[in-house]
C-alpha positions as CSV (number, residue, x, y, z in Angstrom):
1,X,118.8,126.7,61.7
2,X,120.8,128.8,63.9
3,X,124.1,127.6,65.7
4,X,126.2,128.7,68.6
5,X,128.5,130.9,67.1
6,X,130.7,131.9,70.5
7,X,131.5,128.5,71.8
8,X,131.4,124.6,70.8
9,X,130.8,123.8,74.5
10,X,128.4,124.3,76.8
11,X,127.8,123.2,80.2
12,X,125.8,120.3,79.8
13,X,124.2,120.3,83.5
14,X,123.0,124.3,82.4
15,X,121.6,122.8,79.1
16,X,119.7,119.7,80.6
17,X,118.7,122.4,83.5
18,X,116.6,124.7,80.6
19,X,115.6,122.2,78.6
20,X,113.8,120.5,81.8
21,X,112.4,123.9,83.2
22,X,110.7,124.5,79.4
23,X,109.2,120.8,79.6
24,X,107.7,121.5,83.1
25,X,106.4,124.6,81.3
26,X,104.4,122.4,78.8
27,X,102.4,120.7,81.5
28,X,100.2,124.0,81.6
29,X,97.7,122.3,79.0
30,X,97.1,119.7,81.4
31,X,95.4,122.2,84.4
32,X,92.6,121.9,82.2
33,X,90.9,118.7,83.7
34,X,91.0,120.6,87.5
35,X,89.7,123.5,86.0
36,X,86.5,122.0,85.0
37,X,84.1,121.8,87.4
38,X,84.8,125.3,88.3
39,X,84.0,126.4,84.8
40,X,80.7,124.7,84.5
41,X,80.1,126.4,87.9
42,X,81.1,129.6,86.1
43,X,79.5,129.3,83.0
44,X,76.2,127.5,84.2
45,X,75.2,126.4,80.4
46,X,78.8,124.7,79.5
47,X,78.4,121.5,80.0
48,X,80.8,118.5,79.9
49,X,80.8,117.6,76.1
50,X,81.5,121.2,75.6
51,X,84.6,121.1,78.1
52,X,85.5,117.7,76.9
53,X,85.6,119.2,72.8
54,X,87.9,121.8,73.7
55,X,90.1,119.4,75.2
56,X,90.0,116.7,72.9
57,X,90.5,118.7,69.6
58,X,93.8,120.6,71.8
59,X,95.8,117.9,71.2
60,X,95.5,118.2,67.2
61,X,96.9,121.7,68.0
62,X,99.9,120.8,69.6
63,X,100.6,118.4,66.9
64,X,100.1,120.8,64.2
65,X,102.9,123.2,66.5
66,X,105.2,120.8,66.7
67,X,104.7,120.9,62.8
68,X,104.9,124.6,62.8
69,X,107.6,124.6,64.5
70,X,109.9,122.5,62.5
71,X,109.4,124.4,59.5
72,X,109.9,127.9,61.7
73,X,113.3,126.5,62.7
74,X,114.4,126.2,59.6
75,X,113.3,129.8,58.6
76,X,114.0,131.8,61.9
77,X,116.8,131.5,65.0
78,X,115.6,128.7,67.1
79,X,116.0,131.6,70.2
80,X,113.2,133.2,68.3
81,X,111.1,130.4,68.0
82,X,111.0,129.6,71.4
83,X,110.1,133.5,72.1
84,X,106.9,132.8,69.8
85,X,106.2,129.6,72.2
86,X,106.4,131.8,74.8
87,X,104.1,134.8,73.5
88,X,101.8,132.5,72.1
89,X,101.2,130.3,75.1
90,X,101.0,133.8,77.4
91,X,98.2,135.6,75.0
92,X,96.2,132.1,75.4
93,X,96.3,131.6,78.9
94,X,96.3,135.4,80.2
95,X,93.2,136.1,77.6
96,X,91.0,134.1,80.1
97,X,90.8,136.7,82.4
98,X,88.8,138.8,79.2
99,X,86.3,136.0,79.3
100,X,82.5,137.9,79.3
101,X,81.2,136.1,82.3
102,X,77.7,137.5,81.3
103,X,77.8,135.8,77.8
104,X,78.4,132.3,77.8
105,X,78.3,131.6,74.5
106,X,80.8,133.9,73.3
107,X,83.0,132.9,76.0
108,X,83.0,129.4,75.3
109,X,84.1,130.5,71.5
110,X,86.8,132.3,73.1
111,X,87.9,129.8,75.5
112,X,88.5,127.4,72.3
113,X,90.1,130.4,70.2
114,X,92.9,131.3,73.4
115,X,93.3,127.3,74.4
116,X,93.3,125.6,71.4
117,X,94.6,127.9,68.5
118,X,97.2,129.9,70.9
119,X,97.9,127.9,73.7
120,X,98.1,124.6,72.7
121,X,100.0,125.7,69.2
122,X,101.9,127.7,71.1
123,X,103.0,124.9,73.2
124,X,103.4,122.7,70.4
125,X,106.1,125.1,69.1
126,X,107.9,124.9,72.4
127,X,107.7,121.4,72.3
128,X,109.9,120.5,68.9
129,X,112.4,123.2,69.6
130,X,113.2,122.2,72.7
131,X,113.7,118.3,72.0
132,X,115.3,119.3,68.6
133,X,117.8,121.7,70.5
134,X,118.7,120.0,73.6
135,X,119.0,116.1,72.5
136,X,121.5,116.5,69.5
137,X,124.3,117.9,72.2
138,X,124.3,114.5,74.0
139,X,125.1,112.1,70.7
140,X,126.1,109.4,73.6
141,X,123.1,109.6,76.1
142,X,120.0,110.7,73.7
143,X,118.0,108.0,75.1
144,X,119.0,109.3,79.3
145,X,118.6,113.1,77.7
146,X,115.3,112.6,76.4
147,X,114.1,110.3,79.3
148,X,115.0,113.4,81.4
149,X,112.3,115.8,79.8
150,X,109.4,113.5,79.1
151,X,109.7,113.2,82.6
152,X,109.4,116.4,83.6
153,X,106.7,116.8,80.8
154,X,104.3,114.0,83.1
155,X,105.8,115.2,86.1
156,X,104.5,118.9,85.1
157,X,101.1,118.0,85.1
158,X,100.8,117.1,89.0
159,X,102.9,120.0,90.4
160,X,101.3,122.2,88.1
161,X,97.4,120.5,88.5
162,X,98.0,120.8,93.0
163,X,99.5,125.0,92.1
164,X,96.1,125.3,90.4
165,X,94.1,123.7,93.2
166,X,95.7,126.1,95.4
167,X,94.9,129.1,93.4
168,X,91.4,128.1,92.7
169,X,89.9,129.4,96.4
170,X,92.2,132.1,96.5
171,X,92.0,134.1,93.0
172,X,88.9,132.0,91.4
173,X,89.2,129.8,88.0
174,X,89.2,132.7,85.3
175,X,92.1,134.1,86.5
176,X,94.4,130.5,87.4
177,X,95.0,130.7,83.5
178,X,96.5,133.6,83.5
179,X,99.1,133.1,86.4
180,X,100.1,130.3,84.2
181,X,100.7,132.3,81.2
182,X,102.8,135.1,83.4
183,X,105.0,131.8,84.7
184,X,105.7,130.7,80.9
185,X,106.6,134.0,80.3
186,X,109.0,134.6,82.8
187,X,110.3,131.7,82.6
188,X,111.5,131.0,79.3
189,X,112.3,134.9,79.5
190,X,114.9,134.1,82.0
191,X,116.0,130.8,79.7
192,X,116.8,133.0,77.0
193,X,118.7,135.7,79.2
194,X,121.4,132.7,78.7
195,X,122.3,134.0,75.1
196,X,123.3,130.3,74.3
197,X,120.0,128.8,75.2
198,X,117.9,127.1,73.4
199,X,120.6,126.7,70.1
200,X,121.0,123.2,68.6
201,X,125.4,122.3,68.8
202,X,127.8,123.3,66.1
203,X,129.2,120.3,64.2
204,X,132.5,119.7,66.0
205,X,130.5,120.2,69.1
206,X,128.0,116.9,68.6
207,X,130.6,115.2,67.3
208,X,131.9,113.2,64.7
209,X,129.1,112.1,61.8
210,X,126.4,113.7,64.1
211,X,125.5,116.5,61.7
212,X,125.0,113.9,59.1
213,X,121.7,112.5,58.3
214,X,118.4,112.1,56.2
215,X,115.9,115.0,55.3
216,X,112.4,114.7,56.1
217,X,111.5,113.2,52.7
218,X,114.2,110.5,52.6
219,X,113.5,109.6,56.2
220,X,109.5,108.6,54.9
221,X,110.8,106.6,52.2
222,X,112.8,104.4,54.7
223,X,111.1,101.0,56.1
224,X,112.8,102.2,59.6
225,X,110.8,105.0,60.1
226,X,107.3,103.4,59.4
227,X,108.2,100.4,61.8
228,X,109.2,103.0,64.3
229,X,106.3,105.5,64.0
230,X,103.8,102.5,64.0
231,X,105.2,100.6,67.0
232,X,104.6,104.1,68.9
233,X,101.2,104.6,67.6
234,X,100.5,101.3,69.0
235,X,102.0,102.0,72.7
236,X,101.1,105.6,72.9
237,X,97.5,105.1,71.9
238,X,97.7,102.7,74.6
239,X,99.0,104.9,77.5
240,X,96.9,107.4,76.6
241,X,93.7,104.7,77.0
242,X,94.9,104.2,80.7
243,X,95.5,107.9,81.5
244,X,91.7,108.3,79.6
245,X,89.9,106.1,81.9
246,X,92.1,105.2,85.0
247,X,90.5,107.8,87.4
248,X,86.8,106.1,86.6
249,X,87.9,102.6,86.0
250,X,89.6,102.8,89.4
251,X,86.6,104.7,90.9
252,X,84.3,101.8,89.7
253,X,86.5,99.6,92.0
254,X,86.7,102.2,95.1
255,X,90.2,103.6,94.2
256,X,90.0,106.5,92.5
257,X,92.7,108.9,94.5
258,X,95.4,105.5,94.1
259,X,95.6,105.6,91.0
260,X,96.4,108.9,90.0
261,X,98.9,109.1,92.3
262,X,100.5,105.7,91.1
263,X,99.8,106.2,87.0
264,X,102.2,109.4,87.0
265,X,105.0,108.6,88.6
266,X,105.5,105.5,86.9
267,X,104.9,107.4,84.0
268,X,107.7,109.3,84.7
269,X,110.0,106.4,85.8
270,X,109.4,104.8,82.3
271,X,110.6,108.0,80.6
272,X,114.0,108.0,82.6
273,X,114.4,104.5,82.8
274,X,113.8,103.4,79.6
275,X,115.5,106.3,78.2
276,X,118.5,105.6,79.8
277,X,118.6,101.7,79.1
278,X,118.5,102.4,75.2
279,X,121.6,103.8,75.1
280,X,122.9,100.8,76.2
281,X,120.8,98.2,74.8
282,X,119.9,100.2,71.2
283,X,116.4,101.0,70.4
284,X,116.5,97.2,68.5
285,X,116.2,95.5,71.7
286,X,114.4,98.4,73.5
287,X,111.1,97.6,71.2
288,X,109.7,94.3,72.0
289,X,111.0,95.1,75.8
290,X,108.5,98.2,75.8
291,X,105.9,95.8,74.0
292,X,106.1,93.1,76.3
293,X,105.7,95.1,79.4
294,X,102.5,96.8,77.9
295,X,101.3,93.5,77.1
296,X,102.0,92.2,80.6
297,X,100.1,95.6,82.1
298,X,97.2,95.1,80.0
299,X,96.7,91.7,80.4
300,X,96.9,92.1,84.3
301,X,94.0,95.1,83.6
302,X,91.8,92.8,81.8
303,X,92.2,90.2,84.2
304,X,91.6,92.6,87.7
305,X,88.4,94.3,85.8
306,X,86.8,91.1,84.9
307,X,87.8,89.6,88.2
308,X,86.8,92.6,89.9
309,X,90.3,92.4,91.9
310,X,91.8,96.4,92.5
311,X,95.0,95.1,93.5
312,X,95.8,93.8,89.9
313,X,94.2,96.9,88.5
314,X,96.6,99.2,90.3
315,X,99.6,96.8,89.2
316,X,98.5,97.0,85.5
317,X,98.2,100.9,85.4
318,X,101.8,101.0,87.1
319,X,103.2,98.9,84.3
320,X,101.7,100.2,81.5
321,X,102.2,104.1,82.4
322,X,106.1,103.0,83.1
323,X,105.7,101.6,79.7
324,X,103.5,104.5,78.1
325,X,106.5,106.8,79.5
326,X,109.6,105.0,78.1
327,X,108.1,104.2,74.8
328,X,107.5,108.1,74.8
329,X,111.3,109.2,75.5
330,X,113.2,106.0,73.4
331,X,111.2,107.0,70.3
332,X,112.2,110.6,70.5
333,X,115.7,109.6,70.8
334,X,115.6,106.7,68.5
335,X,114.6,109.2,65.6
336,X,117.8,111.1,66.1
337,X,119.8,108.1,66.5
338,X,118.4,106.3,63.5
339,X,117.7,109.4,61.0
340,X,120.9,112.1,62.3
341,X,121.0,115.1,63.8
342,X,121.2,117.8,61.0
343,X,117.9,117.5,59.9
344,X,116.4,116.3,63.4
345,X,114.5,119.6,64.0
346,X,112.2,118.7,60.9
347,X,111.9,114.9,61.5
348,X,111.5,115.3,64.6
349,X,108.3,117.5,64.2
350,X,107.0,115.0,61.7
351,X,107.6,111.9,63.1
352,X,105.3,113.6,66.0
353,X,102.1,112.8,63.6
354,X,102.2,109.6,65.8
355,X,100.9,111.9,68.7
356,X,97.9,112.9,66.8
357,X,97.2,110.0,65.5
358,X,97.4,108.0,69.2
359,X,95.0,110.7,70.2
360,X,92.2,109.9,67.7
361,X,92.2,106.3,68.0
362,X,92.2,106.9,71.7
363,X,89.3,109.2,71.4
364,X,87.3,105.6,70.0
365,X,87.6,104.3,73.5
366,X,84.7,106.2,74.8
367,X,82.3,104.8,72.2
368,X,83.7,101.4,72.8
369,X,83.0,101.7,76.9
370,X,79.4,103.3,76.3
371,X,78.1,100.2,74.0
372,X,79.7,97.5,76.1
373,X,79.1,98.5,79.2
374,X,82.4,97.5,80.1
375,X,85.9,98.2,81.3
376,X,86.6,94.5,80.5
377,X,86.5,95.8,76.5
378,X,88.6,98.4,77.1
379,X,91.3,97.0,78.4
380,X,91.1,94.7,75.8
381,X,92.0,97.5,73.9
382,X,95.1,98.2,75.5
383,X,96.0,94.3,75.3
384,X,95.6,94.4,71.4
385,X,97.4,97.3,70.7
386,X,100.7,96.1,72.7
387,X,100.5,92.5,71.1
388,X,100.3,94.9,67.7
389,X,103.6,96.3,69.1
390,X,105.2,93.4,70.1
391,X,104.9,92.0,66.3
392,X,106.2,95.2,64.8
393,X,109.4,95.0,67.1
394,X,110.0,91.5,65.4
395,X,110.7,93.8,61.8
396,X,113.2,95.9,64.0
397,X,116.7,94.4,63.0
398,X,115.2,94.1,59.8
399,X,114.5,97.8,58.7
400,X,118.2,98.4,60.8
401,X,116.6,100.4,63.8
């Protein structure tokens, strides 16, 4: 892994400033839900499953990045790294403007090939070097540091999602992709123009005992880390059950519009927040706090479907995104505090299997709706898997998290 070699400092406000600006990149992925309507207008014999295959399987690609790119960091400069984020995510996006509108078929193969395998790895690249280069050089505020870019992460997806509403009438939806790749580029081109961008901190720089800490395998063979990684399977499988079906569950109820516009920022609150409060209160105490508010949102969601009441619904999306989003940064954070920062590029990658993993028991939540009919089960669902979280927590002082 490559270190500053001119200076032990940095500005911290510069390095929080381009590690946010790379995380508001990363929202690019998620421009793909407005972008789907004009496709099947596009591509007349697309259809939704199609669409919803690609977008589904995408998130197996950014976790096998975020793999990727812990073992690339510890090959290449991390500077480098994030140029392959960069390329990579640029070639994926831009190559939609090659799509053959007169072959359908082979488009749609190439839409997967330039989305999935390039973009969304691409991203996934981005993603570890950026947390596993920017945390480590606050050793005090990891939680504040890593609230600040999951927020900008959720907040990415609505300023980026209303640039690509804008763009849709003007340039048309094959070539809003591509703008997005030409942004990435430029941007993180003009993050690396800093040549002490993107570098993890020397060790008198992070400070005393923070370039200590267990490799990858080590870290597996500790009862902290399956405690941890489970208790955020169980929350972010959650959240990502509420950002799933909140647009139609709300719809259902005659407040579509509401609800995305509440789900996100709260989303982002919970990132900052949460962050923040577990450098104070330790990631011990931060556990069944992020358990019990998910428990409180979900049982307010079971309660306002079955009661038909939108009111409560709306409540219990606001508290469980705000819970989805800090159980998202204090994890990210906790892993550095708990397992040290020399080998955090690596654990950091694999402690993100929990991403992949939330994703495909997410993905069971459609089968679940379509055989019972109902939103009730669902949320059930969401109630389970934070009670599931709330008893892992309990283990937390005694695995020394």
């Amino acid at each position: 892994m490559e270190h500053s070699t001119t200076a032990t400092h940095r500005s911290p406000a510069l390095i929080v400033i381009e590690g946010v600006f790379s995380n508001l990149l990363f929202g690019s992925l998620f421009v793909w839900s407005i972008l789907r309507n004009p496709f099947l207008a596009l591509f007349p014999t697309w259809n939704d499953g199609m669409l919803s295959l690609i977008f589904g399987i995408h998130n197996l690609f950014v976790c096998a990045g975020i793999l990727l790119g812990g073992q690339l960091c510890r090959r290449w400069p991390t500077r480098r790294v994030y140029l392959l984020f960069a390329l990579m995510a640029f070639v994926g996006l831009a190559g939609f403007a090659l799509l053959p509108v007169d072959r359908p078929d082979v488009s749609f193969v190439m839409a997967f090939i330039l989305y999935c395998v390039f973009t969304a790895t691409g991203v996934g690249i981005g993603i570890n070097v950026v947390q596993s280069t920017t945390i480590p050089w606050f050793p005090k505020r990891s939680g504040a540091i890593s609230g600040a870019l999951y927020m900008a992460l959720g907040v990415s997806s609505v300023l980026l999602a209303a640039v690509a509403q804008r763009l849709l009438p003007l340039i048309g939806v094959q070539y809003v992709l591509p703008v997005f790749g030409v942004m990435i580029l430029v941007v993180a081109l003009a993050v690396l123009c800093d040549k002490h961008s993107i570098l993890p901190p020397r060790a008198e720089a992070a400070g005393p005992g923070e370039q200590t800490g267990l490799r990858t395998g080590e870290m597996l063979r500790t009862g902290a880390f399956w405690v941890l990684i489970l208790w955020n399977i169980c929350l972010r499988t959650a959240g990502l059950i509420l950002l799933d079906h909140a647009a139609s569950m709300a719809a259902a109820f005659g407040g579509a519009a509401l609800s995305a516009m509440l789900i996100a920022p709260a989303n982002g609150l919970g990132c900052i927040s949460v962050g923040t409060a577990m450098d104070k209160l330790g990631m011990r105490k931060i556990m069944p706090i992020g358990a019990l508010i998910m428990l409180v949102g979900g049982a307010l969601l079971c309660l306002g479907t079955s009661n038909a009441v939108v009111q409560m619904i709306f409540v219990g999306l606001l508290i469980g995104g705000f819970a989805y989003g800090g159980s998202s940064s204090s994890y990210a954070a906790a892993v550095k505090n708990r397992f040290g920062s020399r080998y955090y590029t690596q654990n950091f990658a694999v402690s993100n299997l929990a991403m992949g993993c939330a994703a495909l028991l997410e993905s069971t939540s459609g089968t679940v709706l379509d055989a019972s009919g109902s939103y009730v089960t669902v949320m059930l669902l969401v109630l389970i898997l934070a009670a599931l979280a709330l008893v892992l927590s309990l283990f937390a002082g005694r695995v020394k998290l």
